[in-house]
N, C-alpha and C positions, 0 to 999 in steps of 0.2 A: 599783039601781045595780050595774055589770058591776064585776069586778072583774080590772084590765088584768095579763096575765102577759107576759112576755117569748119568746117563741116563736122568733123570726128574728135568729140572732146569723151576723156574715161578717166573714170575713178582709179582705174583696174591697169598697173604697169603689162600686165600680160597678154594684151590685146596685142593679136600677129601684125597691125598694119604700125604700131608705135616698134614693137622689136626688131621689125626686116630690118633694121638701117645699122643695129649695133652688131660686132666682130660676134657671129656664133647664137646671132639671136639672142643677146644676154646683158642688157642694157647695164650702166655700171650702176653699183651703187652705194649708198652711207651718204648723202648729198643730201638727201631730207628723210626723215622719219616717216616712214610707208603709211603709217593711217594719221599724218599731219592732212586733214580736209582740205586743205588751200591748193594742194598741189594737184594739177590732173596732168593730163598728157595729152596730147594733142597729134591726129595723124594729118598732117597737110595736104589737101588733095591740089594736082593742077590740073587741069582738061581730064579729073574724072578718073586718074590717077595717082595714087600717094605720090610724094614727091621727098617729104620730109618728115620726121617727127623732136617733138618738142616735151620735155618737161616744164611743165609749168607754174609756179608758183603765183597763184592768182591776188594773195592781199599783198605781195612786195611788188607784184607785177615783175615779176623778170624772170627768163627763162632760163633755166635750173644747167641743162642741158641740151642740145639739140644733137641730131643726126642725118646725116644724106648721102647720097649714092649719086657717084658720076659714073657714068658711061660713054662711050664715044659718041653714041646719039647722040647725048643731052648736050652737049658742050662742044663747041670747034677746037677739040683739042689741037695743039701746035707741035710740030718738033722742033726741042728743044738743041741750042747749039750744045758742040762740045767745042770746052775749053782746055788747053793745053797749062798746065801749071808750071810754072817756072820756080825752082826752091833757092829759095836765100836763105843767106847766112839769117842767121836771129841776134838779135842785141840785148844782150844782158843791162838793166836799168837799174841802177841803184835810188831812190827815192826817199833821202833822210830828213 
């Protein structure tokens, strides 16, 4: 097991290795004020490639937003059972 450091810290939301991870390379925003200083963004590397990134809010210390990508590599993805649904009646509740 690697154990993941923090390497890629930016001022600068537009840095390609913090966007890969959001729908359209377009990370969301109105969550903090773009030239509030405290916030940077962080690209997480693991074995030397990104893995994750992070907004982060460094004098609250917590992270604003984060983003990642699964892939069938990355994860033992499972096949999921299917369930047959059975429909019932519903019960109208009155609660006075």
């Amino acid at each position: 097991m690697s154990t993941t450091k923090v390497q890629n810290v930016f001022v600068d939301p537009n840095v390609g290795c913090y966007k890969m991870f959001f729908a359209g390379e377009s990370p969301p925003n109105g969550f903090r004020n773009p030239n509030n200083k405290a916030i940077k963004y962080i690209c997480q590397p693991d074995d030397q490639q990104t893995f994750y990134s992070t907004m982060f809010h460094e004098k609250q210390g917590i992270a604003v937003v984060a983003a990642y990508s699964l892939r069938p590599g990355d994860v033992a993805f499972q096949k999921r059972k299917t369930f047959t649904w059975t429909p019932t009646l519903g019960k109208y509740l009155h609660l006075y």
